[in-house]
SERO-4910 file (N, C-alpha, C, O; in steps of 0.05 Angstrom, whole numbers):
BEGIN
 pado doro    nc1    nc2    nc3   cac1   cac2   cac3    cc1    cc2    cc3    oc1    oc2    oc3
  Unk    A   1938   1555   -169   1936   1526   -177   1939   1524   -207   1922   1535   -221
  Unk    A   1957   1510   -217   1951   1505   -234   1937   1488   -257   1956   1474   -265
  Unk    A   1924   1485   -266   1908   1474   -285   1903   1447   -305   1885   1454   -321
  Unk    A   1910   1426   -310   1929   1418   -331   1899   1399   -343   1883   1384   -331
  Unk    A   1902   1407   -372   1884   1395   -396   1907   1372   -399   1930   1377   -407
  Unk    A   1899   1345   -391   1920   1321   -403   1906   1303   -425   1883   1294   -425
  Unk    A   1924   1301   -444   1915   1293   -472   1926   1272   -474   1950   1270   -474
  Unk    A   1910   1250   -476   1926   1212   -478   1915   1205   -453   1921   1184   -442
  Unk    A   1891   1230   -440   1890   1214   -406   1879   1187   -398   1874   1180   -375
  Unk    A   1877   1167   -428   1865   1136   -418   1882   1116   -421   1877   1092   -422
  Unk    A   1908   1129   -423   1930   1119   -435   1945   1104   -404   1933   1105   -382
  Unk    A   1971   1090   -407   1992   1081   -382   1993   1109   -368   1980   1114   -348
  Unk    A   2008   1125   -379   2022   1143   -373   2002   1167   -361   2007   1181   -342
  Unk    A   1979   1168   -379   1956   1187   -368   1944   1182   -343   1939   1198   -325
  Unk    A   1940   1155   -345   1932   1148   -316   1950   1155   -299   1942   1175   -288
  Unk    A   1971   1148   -290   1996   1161   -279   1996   1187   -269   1995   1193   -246
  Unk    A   1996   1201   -289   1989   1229   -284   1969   1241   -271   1970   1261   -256
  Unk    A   1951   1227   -278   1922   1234   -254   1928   1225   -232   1914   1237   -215
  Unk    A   1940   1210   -223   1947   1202   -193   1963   1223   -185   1960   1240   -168
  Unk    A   1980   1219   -200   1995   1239   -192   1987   1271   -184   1998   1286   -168
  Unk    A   1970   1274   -196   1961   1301   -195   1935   1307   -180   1930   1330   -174
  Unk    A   1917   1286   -172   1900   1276   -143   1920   1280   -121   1909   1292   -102
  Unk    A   1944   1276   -117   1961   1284    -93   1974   1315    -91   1986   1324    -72
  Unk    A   1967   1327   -114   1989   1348   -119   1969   1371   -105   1945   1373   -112
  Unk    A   1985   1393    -81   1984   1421    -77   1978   1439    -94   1963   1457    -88
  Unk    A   1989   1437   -117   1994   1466   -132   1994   1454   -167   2004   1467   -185
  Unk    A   1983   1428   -171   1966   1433   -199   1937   1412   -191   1931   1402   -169
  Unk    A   1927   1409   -210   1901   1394   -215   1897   1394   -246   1904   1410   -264
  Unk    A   1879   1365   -246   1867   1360   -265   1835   1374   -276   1815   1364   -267
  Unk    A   1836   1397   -295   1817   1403   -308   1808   1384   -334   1784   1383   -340
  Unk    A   1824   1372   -345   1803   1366   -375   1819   1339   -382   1843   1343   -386
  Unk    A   1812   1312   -385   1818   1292   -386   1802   1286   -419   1779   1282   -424
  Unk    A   1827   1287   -437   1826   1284   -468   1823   1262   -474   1840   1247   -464
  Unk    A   1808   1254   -486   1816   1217   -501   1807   1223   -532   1798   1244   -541
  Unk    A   1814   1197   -549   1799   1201   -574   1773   1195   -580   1759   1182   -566
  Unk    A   1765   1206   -603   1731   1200   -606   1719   1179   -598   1702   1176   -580
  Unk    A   1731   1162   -616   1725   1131   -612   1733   1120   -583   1726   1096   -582
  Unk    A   1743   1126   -562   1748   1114   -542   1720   1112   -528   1701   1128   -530
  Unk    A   1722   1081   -510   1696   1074   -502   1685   1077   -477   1663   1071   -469
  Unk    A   1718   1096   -461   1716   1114   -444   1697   1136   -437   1685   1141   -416
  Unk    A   1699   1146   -457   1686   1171   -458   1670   1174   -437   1654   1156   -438
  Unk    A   1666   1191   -415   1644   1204   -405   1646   1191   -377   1630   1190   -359
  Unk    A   1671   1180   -378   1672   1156   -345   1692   1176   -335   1708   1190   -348
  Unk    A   1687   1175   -306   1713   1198   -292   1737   1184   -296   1739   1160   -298
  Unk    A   1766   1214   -298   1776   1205   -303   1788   1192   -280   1794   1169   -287
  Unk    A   1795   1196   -250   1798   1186   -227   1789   1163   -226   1805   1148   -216
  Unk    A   1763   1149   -234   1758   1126   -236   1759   1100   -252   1752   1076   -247
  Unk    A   1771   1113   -276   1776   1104   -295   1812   1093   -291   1825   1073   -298
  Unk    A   1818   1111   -280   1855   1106   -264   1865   1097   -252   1889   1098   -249
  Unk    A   1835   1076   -231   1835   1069   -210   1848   1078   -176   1862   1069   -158
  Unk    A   1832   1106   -184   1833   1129   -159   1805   1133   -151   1786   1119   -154
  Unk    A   1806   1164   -134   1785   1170   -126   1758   1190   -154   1766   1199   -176
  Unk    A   1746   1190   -149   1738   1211   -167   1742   1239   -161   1738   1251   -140
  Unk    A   1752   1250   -189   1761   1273   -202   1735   1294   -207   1734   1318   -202
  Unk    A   1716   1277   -217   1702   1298   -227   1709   1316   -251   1704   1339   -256
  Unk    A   1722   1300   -264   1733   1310   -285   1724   1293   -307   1743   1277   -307
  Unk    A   1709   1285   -324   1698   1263   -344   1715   1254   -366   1722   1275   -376
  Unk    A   1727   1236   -378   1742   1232   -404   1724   1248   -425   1700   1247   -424
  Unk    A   1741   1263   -445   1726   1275   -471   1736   1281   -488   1758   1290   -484
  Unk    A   1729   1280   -515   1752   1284   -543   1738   1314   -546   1732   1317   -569
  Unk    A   1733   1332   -533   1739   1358   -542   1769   1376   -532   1772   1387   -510
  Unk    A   1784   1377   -551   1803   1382   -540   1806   1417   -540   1823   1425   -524
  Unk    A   1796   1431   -550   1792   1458   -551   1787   1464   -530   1800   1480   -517
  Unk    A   1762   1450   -520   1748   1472   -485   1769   1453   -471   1770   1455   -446
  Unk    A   1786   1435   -482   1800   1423   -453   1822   1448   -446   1830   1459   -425
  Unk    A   1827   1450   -472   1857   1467   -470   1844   1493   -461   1842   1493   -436
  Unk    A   1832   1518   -474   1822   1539   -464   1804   1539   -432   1798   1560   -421
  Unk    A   1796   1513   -422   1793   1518   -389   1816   1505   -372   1810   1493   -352
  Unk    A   1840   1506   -380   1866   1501   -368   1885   1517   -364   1884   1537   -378
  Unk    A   1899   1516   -354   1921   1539   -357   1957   1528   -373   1975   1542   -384
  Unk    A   1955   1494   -366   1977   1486   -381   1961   1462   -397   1937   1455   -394
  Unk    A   1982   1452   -415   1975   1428   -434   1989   1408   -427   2012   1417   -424
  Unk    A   1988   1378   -422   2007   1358   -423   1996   1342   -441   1973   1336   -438
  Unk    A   2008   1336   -456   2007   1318   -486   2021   1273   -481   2043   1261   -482
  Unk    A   2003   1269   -478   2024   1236   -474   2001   1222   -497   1993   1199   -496
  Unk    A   1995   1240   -514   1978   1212   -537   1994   1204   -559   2018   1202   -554
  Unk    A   1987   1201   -578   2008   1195   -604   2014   1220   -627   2001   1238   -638
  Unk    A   2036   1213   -627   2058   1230   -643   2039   1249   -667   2040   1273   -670
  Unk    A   2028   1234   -677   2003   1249   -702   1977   1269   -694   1961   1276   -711
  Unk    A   1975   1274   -670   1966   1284   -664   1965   1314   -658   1947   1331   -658
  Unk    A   1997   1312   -653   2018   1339   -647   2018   1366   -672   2033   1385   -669
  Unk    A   1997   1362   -700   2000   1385   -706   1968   1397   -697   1964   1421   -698
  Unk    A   1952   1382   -688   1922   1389   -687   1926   1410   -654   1916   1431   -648
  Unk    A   1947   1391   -639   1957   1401   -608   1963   1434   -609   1951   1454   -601
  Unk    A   1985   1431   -622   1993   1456   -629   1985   1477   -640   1992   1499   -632
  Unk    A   1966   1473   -663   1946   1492   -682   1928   1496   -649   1920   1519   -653
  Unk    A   1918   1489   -623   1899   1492   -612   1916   1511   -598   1909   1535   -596
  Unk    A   1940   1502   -586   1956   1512   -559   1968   1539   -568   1975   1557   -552
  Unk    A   1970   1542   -594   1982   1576   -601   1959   1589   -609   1962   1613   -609
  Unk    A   1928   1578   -618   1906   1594   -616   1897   1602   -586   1890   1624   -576
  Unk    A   1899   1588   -581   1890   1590   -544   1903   1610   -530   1895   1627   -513
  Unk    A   1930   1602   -542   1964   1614   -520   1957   1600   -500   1945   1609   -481
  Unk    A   1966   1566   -504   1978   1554   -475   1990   1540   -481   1989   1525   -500
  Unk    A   2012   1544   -454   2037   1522   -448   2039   1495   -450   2025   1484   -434
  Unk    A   2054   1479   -467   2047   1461   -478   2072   1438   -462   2092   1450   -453
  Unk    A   2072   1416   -459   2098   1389   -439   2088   1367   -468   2066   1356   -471
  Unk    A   2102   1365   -480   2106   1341   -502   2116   1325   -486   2140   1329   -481
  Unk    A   2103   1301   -472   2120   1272   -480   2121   1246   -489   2136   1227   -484
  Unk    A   2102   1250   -504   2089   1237   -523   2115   1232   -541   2131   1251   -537
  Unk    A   2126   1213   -558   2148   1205   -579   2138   1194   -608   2116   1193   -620
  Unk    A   2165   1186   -612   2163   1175   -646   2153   1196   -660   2132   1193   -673
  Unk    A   2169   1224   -660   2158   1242   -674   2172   1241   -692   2195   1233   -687
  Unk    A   2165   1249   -724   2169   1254   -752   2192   1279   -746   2193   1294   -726
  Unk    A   2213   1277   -776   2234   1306   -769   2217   1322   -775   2221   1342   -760
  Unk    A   2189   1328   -795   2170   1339   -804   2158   1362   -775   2158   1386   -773
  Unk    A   2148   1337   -754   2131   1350   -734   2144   1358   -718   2132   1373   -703
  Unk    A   2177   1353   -711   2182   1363   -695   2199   1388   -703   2214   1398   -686
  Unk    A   2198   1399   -729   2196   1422   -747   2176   1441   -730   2180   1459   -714
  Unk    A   2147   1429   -741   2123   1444   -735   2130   1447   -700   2119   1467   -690
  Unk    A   2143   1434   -684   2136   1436   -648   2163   1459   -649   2158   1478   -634
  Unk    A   2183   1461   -658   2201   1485   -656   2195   1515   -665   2205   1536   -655
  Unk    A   2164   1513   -697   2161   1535   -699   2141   1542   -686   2134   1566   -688
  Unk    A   2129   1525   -671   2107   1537   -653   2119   1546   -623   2103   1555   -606
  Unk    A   2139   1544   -618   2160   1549   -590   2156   1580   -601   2144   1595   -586
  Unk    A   2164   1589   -623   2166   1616   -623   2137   1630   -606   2137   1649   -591
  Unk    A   2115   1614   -615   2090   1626   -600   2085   1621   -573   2070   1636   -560
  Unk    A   2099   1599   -563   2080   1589   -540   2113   1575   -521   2136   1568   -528
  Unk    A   2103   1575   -506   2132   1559   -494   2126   1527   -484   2108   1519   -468
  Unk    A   2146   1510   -499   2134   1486   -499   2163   1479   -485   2185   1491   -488
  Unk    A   2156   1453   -466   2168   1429   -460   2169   1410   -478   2147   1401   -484
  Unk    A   2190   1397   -490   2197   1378   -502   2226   1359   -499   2249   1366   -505
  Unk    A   2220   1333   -488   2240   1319   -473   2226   1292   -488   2202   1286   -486
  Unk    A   2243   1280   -499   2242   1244   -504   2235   1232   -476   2221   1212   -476
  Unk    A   2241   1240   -455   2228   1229   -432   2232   1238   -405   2254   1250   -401
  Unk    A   2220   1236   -392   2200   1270   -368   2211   1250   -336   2201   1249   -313
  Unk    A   2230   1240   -346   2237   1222   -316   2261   1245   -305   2274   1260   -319
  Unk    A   2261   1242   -280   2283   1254   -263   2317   1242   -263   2340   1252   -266
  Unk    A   2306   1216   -257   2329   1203   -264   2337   1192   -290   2359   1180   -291
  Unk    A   2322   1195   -314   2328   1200   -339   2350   1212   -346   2371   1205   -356
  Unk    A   2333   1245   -335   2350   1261   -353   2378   1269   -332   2393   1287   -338
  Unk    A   2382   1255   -314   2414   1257   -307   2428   1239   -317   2451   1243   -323
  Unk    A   2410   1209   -323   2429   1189   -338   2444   1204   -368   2465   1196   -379
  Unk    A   2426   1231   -377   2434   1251   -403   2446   1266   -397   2460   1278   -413
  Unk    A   2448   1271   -373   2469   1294   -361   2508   1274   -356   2530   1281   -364
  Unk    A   2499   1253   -342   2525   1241   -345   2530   1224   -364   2548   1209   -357
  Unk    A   2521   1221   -388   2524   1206   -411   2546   1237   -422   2570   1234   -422
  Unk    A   2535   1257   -427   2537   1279   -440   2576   1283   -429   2595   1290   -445
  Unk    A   2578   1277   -394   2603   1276   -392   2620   1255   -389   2644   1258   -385
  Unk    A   2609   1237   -390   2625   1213   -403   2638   1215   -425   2662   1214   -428
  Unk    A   2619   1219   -442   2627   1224   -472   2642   1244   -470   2664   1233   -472
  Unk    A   2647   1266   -468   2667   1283   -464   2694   1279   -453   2716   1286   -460
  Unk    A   2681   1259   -430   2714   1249   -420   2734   1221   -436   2759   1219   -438
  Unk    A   2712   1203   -444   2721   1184   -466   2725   1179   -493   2729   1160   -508
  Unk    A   2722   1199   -496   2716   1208   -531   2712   1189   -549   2689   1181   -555
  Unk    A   2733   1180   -559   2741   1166   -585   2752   1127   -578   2753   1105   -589
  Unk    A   2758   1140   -556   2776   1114   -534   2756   1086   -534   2765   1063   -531
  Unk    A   2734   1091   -536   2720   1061   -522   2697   1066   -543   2687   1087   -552
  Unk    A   2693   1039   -547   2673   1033   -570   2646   1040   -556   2650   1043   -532
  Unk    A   2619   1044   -563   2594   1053   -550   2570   1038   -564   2566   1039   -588
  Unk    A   2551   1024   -545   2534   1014   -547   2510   1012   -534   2511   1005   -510
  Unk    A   2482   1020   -548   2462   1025   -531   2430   1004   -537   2417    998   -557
  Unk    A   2429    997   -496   2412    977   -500   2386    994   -493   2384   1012   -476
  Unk    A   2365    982   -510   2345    999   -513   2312    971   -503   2300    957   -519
  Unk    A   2308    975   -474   2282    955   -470   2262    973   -461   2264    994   -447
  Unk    A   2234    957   -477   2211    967   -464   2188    932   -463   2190    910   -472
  Unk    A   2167    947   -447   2155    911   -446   2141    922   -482   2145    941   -497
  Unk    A   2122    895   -482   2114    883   -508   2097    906   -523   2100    911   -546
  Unk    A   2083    915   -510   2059    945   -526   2076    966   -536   2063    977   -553
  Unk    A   2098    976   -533   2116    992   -539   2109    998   -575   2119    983   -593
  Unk    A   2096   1016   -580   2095   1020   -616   2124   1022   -624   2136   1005   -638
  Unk    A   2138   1050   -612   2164   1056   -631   2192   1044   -631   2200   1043   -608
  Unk    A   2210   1035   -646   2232   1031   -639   2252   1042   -650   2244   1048   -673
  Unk    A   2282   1051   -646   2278   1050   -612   2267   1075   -601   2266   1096   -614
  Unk    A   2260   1072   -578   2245   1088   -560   2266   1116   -559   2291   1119   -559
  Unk    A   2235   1139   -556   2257   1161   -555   2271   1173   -534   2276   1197   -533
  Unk    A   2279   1154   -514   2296   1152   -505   2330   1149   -512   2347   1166   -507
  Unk    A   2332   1127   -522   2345   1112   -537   2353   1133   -555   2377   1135   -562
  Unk    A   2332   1149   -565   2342   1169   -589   2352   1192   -577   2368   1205   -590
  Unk    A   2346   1199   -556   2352   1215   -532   2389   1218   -529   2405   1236   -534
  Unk    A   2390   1190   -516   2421   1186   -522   2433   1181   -537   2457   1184   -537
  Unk    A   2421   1170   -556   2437   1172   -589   2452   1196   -599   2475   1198   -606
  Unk    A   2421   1221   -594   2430   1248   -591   2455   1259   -589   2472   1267   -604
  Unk    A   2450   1255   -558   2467   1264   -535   2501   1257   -546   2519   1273   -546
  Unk    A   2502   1237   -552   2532   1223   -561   2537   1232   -589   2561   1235   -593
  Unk    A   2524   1237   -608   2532   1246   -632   2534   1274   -637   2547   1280   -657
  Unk    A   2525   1293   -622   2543   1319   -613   2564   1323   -593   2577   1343   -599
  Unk    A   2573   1310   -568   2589   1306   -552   2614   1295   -570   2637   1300   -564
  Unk    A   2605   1281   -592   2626   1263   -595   2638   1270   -625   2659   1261   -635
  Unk    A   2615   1294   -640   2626   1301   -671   2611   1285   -684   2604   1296   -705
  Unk    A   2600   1261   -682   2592   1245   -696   2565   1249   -717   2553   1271   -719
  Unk    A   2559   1230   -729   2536   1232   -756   2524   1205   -754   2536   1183   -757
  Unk    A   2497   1209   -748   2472   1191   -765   2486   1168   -775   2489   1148   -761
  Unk    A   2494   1172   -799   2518   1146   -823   2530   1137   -795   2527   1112   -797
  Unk    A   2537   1139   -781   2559   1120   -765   2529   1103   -739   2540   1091   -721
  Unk    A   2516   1103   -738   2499   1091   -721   2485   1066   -737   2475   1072   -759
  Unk    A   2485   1042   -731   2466   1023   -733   2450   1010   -718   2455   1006   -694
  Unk    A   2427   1003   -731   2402    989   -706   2406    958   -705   2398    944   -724
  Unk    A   2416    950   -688   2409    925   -692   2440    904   -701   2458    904   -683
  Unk    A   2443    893   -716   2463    869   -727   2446    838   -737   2425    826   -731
  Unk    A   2461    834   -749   2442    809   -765   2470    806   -789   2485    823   -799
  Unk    A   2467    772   -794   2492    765   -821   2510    752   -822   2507    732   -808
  Unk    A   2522    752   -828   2561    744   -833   2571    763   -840   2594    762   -833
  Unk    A   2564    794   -858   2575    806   -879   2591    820   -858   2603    838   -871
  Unk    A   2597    823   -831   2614    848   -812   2640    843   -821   2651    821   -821
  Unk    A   2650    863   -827   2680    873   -826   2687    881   -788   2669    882   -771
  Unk    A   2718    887   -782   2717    886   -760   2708    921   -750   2714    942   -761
  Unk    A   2691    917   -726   2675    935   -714   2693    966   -719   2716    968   -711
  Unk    A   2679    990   -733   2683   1019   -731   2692   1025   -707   2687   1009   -689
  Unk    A   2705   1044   -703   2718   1048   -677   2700   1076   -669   2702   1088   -648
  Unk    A   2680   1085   -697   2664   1106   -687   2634   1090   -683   2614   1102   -675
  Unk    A   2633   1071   -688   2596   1069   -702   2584   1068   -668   2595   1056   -649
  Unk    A   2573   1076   -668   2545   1062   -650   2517   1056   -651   2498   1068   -662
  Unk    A   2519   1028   -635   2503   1019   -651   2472   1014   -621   2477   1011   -597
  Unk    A   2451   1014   -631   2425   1013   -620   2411    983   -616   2401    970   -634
  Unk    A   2414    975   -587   2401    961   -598   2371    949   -576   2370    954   -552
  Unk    A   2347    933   -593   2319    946   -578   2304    913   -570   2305    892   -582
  Unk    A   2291    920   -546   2287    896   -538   2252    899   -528   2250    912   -507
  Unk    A   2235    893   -536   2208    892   -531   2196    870   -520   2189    855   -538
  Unk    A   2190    856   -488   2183    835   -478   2175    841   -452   2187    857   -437
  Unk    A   2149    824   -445   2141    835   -414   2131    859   -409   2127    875   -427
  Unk    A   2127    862   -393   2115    891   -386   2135    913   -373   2128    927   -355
  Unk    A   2165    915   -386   2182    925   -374   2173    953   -385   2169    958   -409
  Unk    A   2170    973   -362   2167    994   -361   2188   1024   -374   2181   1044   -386
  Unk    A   2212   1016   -365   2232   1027   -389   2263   1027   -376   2271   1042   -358
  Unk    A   2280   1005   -389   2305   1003   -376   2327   1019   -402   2318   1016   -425
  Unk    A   2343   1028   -401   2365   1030   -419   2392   1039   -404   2396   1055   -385
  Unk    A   2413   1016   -423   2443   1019   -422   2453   1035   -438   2439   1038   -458
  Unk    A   2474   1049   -437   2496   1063   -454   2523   1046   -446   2532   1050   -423
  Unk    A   2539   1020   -468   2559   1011   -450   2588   1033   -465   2585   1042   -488
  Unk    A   2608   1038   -452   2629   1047   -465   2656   1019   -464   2667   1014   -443
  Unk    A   2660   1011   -479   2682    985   -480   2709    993   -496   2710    998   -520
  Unk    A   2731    992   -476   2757    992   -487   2764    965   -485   2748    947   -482
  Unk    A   2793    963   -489   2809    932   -484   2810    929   -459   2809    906   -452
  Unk    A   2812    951   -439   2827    947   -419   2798    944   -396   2799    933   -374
  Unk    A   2772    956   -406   2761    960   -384   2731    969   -394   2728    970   -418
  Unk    A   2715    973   -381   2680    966   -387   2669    985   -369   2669    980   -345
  Unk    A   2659   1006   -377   2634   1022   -361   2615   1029   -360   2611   1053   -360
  Unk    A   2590   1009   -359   2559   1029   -365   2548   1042   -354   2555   1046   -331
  Unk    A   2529   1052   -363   2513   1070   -346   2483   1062   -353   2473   1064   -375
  Unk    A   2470   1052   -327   2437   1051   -332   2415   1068   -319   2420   1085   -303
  Unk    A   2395   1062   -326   2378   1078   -307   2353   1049   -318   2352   1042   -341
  Unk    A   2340   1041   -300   2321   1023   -287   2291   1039   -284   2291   1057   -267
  Unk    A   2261   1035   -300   2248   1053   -286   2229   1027   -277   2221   1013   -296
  Unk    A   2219   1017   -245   2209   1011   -233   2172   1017   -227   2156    999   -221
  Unk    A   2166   1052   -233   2144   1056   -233   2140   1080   -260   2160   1090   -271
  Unk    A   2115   1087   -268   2108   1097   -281   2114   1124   -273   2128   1142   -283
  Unk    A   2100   1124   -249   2097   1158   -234   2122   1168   -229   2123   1190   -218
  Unk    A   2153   1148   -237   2174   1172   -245   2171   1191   -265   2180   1214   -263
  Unk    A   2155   1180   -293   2152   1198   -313   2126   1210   -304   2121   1229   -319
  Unk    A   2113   1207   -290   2087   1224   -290   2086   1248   -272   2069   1267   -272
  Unk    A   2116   1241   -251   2117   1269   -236   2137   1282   -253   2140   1307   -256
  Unk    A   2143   1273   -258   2173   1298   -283   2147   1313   -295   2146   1337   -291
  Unk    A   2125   1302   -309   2113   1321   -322   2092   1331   -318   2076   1342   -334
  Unk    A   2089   1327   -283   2068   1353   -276   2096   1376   -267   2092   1400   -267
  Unk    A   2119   1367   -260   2145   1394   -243   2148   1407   -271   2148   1432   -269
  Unk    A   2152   1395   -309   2154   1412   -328   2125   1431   -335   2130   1452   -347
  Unk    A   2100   1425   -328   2080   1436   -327   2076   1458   -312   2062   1477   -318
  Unk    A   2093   1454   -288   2080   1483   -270   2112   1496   -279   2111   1520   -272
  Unk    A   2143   1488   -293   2153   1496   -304   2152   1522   -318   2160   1544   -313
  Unk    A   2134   1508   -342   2132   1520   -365   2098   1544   -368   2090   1556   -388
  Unk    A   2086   1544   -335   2063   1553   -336   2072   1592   -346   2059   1606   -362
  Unk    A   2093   1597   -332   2089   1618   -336   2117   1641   -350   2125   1664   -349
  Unk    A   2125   1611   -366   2149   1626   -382   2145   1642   -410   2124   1648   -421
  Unk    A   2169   1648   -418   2161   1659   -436   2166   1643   -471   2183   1625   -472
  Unk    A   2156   1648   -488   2151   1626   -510   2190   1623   -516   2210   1636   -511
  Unk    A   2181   1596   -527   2209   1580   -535   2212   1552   -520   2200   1542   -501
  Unk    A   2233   1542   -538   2237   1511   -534   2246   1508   -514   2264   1524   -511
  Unk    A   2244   1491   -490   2253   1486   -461   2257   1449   -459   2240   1433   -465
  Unk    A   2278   1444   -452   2280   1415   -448   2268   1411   -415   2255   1427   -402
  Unk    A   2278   1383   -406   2277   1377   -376   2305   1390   -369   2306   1405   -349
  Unk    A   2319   1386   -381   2343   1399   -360   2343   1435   -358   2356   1448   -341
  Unk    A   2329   1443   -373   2317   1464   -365   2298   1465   -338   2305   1475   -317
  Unk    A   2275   1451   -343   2272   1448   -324   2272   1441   -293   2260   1448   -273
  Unk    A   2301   1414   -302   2305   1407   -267   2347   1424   -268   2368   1419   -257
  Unk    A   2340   1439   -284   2365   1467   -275   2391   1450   -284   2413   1462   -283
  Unk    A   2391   1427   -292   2424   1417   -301   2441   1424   -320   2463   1414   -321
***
């Protein structure tokens, strides 16, 4: 069985995960992390998720969470990720980042800690995510230069980062497929000052309203013809089972950087 210390567990996504993992065969919830100040503290986390009880309590000790676990899943905020890591390569445990809006800084520090520990790290832990990255990846390959590219980026209204690292995900994805650089991407539009549209730029753009859970477009537009590609997420517990399947993944590999498509073999 495997183990899993979840860190952010009072969070959307944490809750999620504990359901998820109240159903699951072959992991469970050991240690349900929150921060100091949360007013959580000390309430189960099953009950707190609106499940059954866990028997597992919310607690900001994250040391005995991680050392009575056998993996780590991380969904709190981005600043948190060097305290994560200083624990998970003292400990030696397996660490599922999907937590976002990381600094180029920290996600420095999450590559040199891969040398110690073998971490999961994916902008986002959905199934059908990361094929929308798998056929973005050959799109772009097959359309190159031909069709102008534009990406819509929604989340509902609580959303901190923009755009979502998702969004940065396929930004990614298209600016190595495609040769491209950073300088050719813009967020947004606003003005009069446009000259007529780059035939390389792509551009981002981010939409925060409602409680939309997480939609994004990639459109590709020539003269002749229009193709997007979306992916729709409907419930939470798409991302919350991606990251108990990278958890029992990464339980018993060996250290280094692992994406999802590592994990779901694409």
């Amino acid at each position: 069985m495997n183990r899993v210390c979840l860190i952010g567990a009072g969070g959307r996504m944490g809750k999620a995960i504990i359901e998820v993992l109240s159903h699951s065969n072959t992991s469970t919830i050991s240690a349900a992390i929150e921060k100091e100040d949360s007013l959580f503290l000390g309430l189960d986390s099953g009950l707190s998720s609106g499940i059954k009880e866990t028997k597992v309590p919310l607690t900001s000790d994250i040391q005995a969470g991680i050392k009575n676990s056998d993996t780590v899943i991380d969904f709190s905020h981005h600043s948190n990720i060097k305290k994560i890591l200083s624990d998970c390569t003292n400990i030696s445990r397996p660490l599922v980042i999907g937590a976002t809006g990381h600094s180029e800084s920290e996600k420095k520090e999450i590559e040199l800690a891969s040398k110690k520990i073998p971490i999961v790290f994916s902008p986002n832990m959905s199934v059908g995510v990361n094929l929308l990255f798998k056929l973005l990846e050959i799109a772009a390959g097959v359309l190159k230069d031909d069709f102008d590219i534009e990406i819509l980026d929604i989340h509902h209204r609580h959303k901190k980062d923009a755009p979502s690292g998702t969004a940065q995900g396929l930004k990614s994805i298209l600016l190595k497929a495609l040769a491209r650089t950073e300088d050719q991407v813009i967020y947004g539009r606003e003005g009069n000052h446009y000259t007529e549209r780059d035939s390389k730029q792509i551009a981002i753009h981010t939409m925060r309203a409602g409680e939309v859970i997480g939609e994004h477009t990639v459109f590709f537009f020539s003269p002749e013809e229009r193709i997007e590609i979306t992916h729709k997420a409907n419930d939470r517990k798409t991302f919350a089972v991606g990251a108990v399947r990278a958890s029992e993944f990464v339980q018993n590999r060996k250290p280094g950087l692992y994406s999802m498509f590592d994990v779901l073999g694409l």
